[in-house]
C-alpha positions in Angstrom: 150.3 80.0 107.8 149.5 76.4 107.6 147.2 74.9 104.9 144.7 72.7 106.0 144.0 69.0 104.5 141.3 70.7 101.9 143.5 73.1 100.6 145.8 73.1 97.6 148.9 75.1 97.0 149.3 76.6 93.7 152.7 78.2 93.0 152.7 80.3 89.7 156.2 80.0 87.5 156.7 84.2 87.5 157.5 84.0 84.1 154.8 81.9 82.6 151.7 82.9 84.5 150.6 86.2 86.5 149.4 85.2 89.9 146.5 87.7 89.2 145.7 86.8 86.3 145.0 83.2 87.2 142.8 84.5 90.4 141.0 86.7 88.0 140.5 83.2 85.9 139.7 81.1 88.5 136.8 83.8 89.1 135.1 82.7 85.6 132.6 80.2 84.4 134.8 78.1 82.4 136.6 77.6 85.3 133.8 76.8 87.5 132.4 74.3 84.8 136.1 72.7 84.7 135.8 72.2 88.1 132.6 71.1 88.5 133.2 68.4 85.5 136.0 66.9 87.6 134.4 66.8 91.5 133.7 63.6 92.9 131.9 62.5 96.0 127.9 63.0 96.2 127.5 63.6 99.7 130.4 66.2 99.9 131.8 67.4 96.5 135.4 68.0 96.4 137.9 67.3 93.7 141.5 65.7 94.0 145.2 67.5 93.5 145.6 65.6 90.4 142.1 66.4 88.9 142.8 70.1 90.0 146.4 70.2 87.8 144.4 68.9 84.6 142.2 72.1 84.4 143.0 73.8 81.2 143.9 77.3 81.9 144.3 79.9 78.5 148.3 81.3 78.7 148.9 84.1 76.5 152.3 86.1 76.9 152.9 87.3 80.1 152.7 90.8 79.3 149.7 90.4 77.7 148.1 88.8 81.1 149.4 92.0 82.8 147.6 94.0 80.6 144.3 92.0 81.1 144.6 91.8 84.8 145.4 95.7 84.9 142.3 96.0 82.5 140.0 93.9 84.8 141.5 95.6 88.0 139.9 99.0 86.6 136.4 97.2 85.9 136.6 95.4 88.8 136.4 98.3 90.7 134.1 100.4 89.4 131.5 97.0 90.0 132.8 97.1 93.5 131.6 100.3 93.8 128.1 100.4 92.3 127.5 97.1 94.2 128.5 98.5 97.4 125.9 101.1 96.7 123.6 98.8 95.7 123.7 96.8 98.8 123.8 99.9 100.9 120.7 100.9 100.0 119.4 97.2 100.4 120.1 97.5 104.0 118.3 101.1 103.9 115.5 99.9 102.9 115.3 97.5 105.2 116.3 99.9 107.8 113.7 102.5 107.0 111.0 99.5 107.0 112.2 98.3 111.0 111.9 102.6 111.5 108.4 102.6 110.4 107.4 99.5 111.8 108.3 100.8 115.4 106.9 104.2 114.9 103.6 102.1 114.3 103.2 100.8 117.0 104.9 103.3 119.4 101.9 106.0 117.9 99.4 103.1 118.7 98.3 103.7 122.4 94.9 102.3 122.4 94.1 99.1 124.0 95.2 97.2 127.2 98.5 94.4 127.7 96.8 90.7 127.8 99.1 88.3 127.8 98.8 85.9 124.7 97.1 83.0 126.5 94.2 85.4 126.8 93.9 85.9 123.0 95.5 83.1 121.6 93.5 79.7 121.7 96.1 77.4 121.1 99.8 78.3 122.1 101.9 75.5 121.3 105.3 73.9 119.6 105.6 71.2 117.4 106.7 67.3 117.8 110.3 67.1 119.6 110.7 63.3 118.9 112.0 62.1 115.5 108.8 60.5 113.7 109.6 58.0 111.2 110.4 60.0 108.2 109.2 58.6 104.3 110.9 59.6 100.6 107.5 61.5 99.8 104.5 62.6 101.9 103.1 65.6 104.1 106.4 68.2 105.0 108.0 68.3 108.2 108.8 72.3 108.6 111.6 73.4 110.9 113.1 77.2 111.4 114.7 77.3 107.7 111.7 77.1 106.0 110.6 80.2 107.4 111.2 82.9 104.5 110.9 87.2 104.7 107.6 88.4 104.5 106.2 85.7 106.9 106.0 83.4 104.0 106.5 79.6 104.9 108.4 77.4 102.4 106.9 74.1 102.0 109.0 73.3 98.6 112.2 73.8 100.8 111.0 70.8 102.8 113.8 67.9 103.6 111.7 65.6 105.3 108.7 64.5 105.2 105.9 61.7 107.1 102.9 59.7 106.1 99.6 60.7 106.4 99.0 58.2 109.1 102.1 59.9 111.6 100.3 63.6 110.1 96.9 62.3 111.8 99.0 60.9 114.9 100.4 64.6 114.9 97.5 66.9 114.6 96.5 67.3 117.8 99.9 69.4 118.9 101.4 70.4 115.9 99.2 70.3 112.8 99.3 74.3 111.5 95.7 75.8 110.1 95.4 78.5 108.2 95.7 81.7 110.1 98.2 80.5 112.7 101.3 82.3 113.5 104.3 80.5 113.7 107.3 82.0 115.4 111.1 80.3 115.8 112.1 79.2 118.9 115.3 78.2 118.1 118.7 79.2 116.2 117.6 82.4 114.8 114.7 83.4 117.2 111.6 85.6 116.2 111.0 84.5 112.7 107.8 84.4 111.5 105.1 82.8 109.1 101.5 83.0 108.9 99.9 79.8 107.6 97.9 80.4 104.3 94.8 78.3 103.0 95.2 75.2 101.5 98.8 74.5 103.3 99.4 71.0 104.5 102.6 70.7 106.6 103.3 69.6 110.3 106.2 71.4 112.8 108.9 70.5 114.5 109.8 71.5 118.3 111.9 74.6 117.0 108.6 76.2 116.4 106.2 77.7 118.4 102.2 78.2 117.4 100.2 80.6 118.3 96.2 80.5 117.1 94.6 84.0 117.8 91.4 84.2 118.6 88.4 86.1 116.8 89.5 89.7 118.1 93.2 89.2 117.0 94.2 89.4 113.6 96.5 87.1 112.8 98.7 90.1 110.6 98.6 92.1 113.7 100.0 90.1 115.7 102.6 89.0 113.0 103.9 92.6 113.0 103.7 93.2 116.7 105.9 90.3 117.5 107.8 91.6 114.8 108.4 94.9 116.5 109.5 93.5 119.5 111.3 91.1 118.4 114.5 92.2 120.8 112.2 91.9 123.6 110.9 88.2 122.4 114.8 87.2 121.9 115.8 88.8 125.9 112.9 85.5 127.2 114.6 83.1 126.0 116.7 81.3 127.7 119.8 78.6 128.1 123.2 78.9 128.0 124.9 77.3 125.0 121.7 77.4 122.6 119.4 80.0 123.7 115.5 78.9 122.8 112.4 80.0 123.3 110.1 78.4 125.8 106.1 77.9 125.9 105.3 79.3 129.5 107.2 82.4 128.7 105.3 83.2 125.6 102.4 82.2 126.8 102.9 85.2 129.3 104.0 87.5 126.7 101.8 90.7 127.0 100.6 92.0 123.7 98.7 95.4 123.5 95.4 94.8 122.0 93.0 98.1 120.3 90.1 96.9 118.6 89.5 95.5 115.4 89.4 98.6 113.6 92.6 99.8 114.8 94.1 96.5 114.1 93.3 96.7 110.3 94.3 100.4 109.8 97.3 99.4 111.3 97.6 96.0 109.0 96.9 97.8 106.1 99.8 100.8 106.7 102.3 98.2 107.5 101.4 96.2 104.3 101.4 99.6 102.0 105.1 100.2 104.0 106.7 96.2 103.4 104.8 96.5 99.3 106.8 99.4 98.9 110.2 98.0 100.7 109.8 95.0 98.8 109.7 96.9 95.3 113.0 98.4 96.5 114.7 95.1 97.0 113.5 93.7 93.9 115.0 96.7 92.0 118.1 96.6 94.4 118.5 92.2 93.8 118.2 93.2 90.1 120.6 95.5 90.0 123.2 93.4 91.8 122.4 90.3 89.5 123.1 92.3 86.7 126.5 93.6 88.3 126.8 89.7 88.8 126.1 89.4 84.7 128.4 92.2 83.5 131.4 90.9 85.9 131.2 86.9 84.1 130.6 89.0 80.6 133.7 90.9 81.1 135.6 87.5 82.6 134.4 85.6 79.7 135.7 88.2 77.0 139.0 88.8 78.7 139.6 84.6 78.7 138.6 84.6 75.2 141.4 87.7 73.9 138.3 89.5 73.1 139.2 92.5 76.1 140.4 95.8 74.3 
């Protein structure tokens, strides 16, 4: 291979230092926080050949550094393992959510198609010009601050406007509560539903829909949710696919009656409380995993490893 112009060689002397070893080093906190000391740049970190040759590394005998590296090899993999499982039944979870979800809705027979211009009010995206953009003021929301969950993350906001361009705005793309929001562009299908006392404005990579009195607004969350293969198969264009208003506009949704709608809302929200108890239990466990590998990195640098 070739290295690139960001990359360094490093070429261990066999018989001072185990290539291993210094992996299994370079792996650790310490060295993280050497490295980190010695970065420059502030747009784009990065930290010189010469800065990189000045981090300290600890040296004991060689055969002592074999012994650690076989040591941490045997760890190691045991970690692997448990986080493997760990994140296997992440994705399981998730899985057995998207199952339950479908199954939902394909038990759900009631109700007619209309097509979402029937039972949306307002189907619009937001503003597709750059407004003038201020240090501090009302968010500008794009696709990445949509989260899981259809939550929408103001305090990941990168730019903002004044109140005076939010007024200018609020005609096409000022969000209320109870409006879905769905992504239109890079990952397509993701979706938020805004929540009282928000205050953000939306860019042209999303699209918002504003049900009317005999949608609820989680319904229709979850049933584009459901179909969300279907919603990605109308979009269109050929090096960025997005998703266009007249299309969606079009899109039929079936529609039972308000009843149905919250005995459905409220099995799909008992289902995602329950998947989301399992991911918290399955993130903890993997940031502990996380925890127990720097302990065991930190004791082996420190000739504390037995």
């Amino acid at each position: 291979m070739i290295t690139a112009v960001d990359c360094t060689i490093v070429r261990p002397e066999a018989d001072k230092l185990d290539q291993d070893f210094l992996v299994y080093y370079t792996q650790s906190k310490a060295y993280q926080r050497d490295i980190e000391e010695r970065c420059t740049g502030t747009t784009r970190k990065r930290i010189s050949r010469k800065n990189l040759g000045l981090i300290p590394i600890p040296l004991p005998p060689l055969e002592e550094q074999k012994r650690i590296v076989a040591v941490l090899d045997q760890a190691f993999a045991a970690l692997d393992r448990a986080r493997a499982n760990a994140e296997a039944n992440l994705a399981d979870a998730e899985e057995l959510f998207d199952i339950a979800l479908q199954n939902v809705f394909a038990t759900t027979a009631k109700g007619s198609d209309r097509a979402l211009r029937d039972v949306c009010s307002v189907i619009t995206d937001g503003t597709h010009n750059a407004p003038p953009y201020v240090n501090d003021g009302i968010p500008m929301l794009d696709t990445k601050n949509i989260g899981d969950g259809f939550v929408i993350e103001e305090a990941s906001a990168s730019k903002f406007i004044s109140r005076e361009t939010d007024a200018q705005l609020a005609g096409r793309c000022k969000p209320r509560p109870g409006d879905v929001l769905i992504s239109s562009r890079g990952t397509i299908g993701k979706l938020a539903i805004v929540e009282d006392g928000q205050d953000f404005n939306i860019m042209g990579n999303i699209i918002l829909l504003r049900p009317r009195p005999e949608l609820r607004p989680l319904y229709l969350a979850y049933r584009l949710m459901a179909e969300v293969v279907k919603i990605q198969n109308i979009s269109r264009g050929a090096a960025q696919k997005g998703l266009y208003l007249k299309p969606m506009r079009e899109y039929p949704i079936r529609l039972p009656d308000l009843k149905t709608q919250d005995g459905i809302i409220a099995k799909l929200e008992g289902i995602s409380n329950a998947r989301g108890s399992l991911q918290g239990n399955y993130l903890n466990k993997l940031a502990d995993l996380d925890g127990l590998r720097q302990s065991i990195l930190q004791k082996a640098f420190a000739g504390e490893l037995t």
